[in-house]
N, C-alpha and C positions, 0 to 999 in steps of 0.2 A: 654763382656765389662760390668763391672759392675759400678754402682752409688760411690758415696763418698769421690769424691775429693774436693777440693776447689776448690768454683767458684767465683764469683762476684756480689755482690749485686748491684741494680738498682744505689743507694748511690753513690756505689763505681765509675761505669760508668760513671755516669754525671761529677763526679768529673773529671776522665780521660777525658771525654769528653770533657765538658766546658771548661776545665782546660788546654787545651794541650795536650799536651805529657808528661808534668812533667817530670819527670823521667824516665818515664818504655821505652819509646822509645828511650831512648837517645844514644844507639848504634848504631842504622840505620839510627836516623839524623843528627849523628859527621860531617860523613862526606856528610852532605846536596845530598844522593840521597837516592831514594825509592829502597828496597829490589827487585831484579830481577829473578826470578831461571827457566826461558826458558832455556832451553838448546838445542840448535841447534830445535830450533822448537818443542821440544817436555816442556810441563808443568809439570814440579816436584813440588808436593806441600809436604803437610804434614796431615794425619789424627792427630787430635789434641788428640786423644784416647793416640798417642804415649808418651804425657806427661802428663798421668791420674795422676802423684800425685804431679802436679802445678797448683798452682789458673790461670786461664783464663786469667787475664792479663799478670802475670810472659810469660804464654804459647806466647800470641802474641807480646812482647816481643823479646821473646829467636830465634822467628821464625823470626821476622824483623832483629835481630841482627845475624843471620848465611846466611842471603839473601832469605830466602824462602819467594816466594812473592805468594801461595796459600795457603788453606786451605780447610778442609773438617771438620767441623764443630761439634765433639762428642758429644751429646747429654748430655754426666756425666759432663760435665762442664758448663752445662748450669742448670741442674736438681738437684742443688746441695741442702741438708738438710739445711745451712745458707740460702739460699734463699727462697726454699720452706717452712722451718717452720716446726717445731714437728707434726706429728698427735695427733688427739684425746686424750685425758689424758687416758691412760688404768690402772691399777693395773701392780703395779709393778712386781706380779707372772703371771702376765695374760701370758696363753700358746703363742707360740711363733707362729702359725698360726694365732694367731687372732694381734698378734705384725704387722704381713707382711700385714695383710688383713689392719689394720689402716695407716699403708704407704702408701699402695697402692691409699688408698681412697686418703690420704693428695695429692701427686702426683697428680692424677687425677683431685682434686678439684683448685690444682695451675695450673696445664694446661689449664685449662677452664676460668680462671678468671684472671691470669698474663695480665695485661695489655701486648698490643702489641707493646709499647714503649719500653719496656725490652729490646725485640729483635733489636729493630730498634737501640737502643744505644750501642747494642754488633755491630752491624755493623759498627757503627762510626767508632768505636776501633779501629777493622780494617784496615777500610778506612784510618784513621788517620797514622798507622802504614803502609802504602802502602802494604797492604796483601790482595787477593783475596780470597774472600769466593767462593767456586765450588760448595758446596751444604754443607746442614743441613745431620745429620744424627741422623734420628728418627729412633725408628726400631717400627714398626707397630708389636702388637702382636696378640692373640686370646683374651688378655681378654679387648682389647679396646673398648672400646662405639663406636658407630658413631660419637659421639661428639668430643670424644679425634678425631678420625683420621682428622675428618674438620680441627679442631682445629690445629692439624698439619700443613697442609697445607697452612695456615694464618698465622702462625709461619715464615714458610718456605719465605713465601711473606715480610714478614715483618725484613727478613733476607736478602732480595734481591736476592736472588739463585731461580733458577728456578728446580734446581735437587735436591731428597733428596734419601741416599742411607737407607737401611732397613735391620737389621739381623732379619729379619720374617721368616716364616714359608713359606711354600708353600701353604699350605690353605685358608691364609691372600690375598692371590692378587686376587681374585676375590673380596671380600670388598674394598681391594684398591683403585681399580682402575676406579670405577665411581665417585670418590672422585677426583682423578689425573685429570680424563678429566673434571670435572666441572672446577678443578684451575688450567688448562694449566700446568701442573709441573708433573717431571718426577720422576717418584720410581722407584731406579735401585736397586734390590736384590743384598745383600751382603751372598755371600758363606762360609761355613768354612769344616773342614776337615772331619767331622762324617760326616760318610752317614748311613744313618737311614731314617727311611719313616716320609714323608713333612719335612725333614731338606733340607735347598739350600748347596749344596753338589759336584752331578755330573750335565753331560751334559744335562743329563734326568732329571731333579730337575726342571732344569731352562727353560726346551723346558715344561714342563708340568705347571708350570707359567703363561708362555706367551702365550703359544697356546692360539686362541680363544680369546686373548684380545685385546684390545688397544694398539699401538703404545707409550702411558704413561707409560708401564708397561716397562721393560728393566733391565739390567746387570747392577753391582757392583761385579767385577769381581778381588776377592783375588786370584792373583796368589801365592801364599807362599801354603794357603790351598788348593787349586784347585790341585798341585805338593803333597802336604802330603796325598791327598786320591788317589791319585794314578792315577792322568788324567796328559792328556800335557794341559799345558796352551797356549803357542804358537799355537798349532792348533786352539786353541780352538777361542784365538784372532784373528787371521786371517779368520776361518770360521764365527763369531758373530761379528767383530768389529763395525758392525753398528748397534748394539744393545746394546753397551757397553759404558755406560755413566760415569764409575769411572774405574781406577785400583789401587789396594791395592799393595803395595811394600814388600816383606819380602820374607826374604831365609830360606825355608825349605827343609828337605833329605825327600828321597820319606817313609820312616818310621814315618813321622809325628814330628819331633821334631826342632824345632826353633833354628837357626843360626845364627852365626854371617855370616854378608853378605860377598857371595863368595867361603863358607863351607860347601853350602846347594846344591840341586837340582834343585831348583826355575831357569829356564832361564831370571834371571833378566835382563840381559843384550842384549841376543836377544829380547824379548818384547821390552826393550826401543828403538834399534836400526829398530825394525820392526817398530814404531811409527814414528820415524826420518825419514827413507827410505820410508815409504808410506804415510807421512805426514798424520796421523790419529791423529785427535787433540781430544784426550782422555786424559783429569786429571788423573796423576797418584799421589798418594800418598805414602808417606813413612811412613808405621806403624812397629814401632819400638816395639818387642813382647820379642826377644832374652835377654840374661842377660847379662848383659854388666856392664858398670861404672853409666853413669847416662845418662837421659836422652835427657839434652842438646847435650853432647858427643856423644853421638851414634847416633841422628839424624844426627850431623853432617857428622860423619863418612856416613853415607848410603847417602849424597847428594853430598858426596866427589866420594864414589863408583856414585853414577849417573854421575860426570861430568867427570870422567874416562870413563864411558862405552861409553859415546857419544862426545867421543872427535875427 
């Protein structure tokens, strides 16, 4: 999940916020009710990563107006170059390591100093648009301070969610995690399909994580990749579901390649009925990764496939 979408300036928010809904909501408040997307008991939301090339408000929005009333909070939409501001003036030949290393610092220096207003006015949004936030999704790396990761979790607070999911390393959760327990809030590790050593991968990934830690530490559990590196996810739900504080939505064939839903291997549809039937109130999300028309579309289509599979 990389940076560079359009996001929303503080500016922009207040305006949304003070202002109403203006416009951008005005498909969820035609018809005067809030966006609903329970489905027989089970929570279908949206990773907001699924609409990384819409500004933030477009995104809550497009999410109020198809009835998704969750969200899981990508972090490229919030970390956006308009907001954060150019790094350092370098030379325009300056090698291109030392281009990433002045990002990285800019980044770094807007993390630590963003008022925590910001956040607190992306929550409005939100709220305003009847969308639930399920958590932030920071992904904690190696080359973060101690500062940044607090810093996270003040974010996190200042976002109202008490869970934030993390495409980290395996390494990173021992630094995590006395972080987590100082601010009550939960890092559920997000998996993907490389297995390689300290990628969150297989079952061993994640039991080598948590082992030995805190009950803070916990699952973010992509079943699309979990299915493309060649594990069941269904087991895997049923043996950890009380360790599993997100699911990721996406159909993948067991050869690793991105579906459209219903083409793939992913047991999408047993997961969700396994959540329905044993009433396991696990956020799942729908990250839309496959090549499709666009992204309002195809989100749609994947919450049309969820209220099929639990009908």
């Amino acid at each position: 999940m990389a940076n560079g979408t359009k996001g929303i300036s503080r500016r922009e928010l207040g305006r949304l916020v003070i202002g109403g809904v203006g416009g951008v909501y005005a498909a969820s408040l035609a018809a005067q009710q809030k966006p609903n997307s329970t489905i027989a008991g089970v929570r279908i939301g949206a990773q907001s990563y699924s609409f990384r090339g819409m500004s933030l408000a477009d995104t809550v929005s497009a999410m109020a107006g198809m009835g998704l009333s969750f969200c899981e909070l990508w972090q490229g939409q919030v970390e956006t170059r308009d907001v954060i501001g150019p790094p350092a003036a370098l030379p325009a030949d300056a090698p291109r390591d030392r281009q990433r290393a002045a990002q990285r610092e800019a980044l770094r220096r807007w993390r630590l100093e963003v008022p925590l207003d910001h956040f607190r006015d992306i929550r409005r949004m939100f709220d305003t648009a009847g969308v639930t936030l399920t958590a932030y999704n920071l992904s904690f790396q190696n080359d973060f301070t101690d500062e940044e990761i607090e810093r996270g979790f003040e974010m996190a607070r200042a976002l109202g969610v008490d869970v934030i999911t993390a495409s980290s390393s395996v390494s990173t959760a021992a630094r995590v995690d006395p972080f987590a327990q100082k601010a009550g809030i939960t890092v559920g590790f997000h998996n993907h399909s490389r297995v390689a050593p300290d990628e969150f991968a297989s079952p061993e990934s994640f039991a080598a994580a948590l082992e030995g830690r805190s009950n803070r530490l916990a699952i973010n559990l992509d079943i699309g990749h979990f299915t493309g590196a060649g594990f069941d996810a269904l087991a895997y739900l049923t043996a950890h579901h009380d360790r599993i504080v997100s699911l990721h939505l996406k159909d993948k064939t067991k050869d690793d390649r991105n579906v459209t839903w219903g083409e793939g291997d992913t047991p999408i549809v047993e997961v969700l009925r396994t959540l329905r039937d044993r009433h396991w109130d696990i956020p799942t999300n729908i990250e839309y990764e496959y090549r499709g028309t666009d992204a309002v579309t195809e989100v749609r289509r994947c919450l049309d496939y969820c209220r099929r599979a639990l009908a």
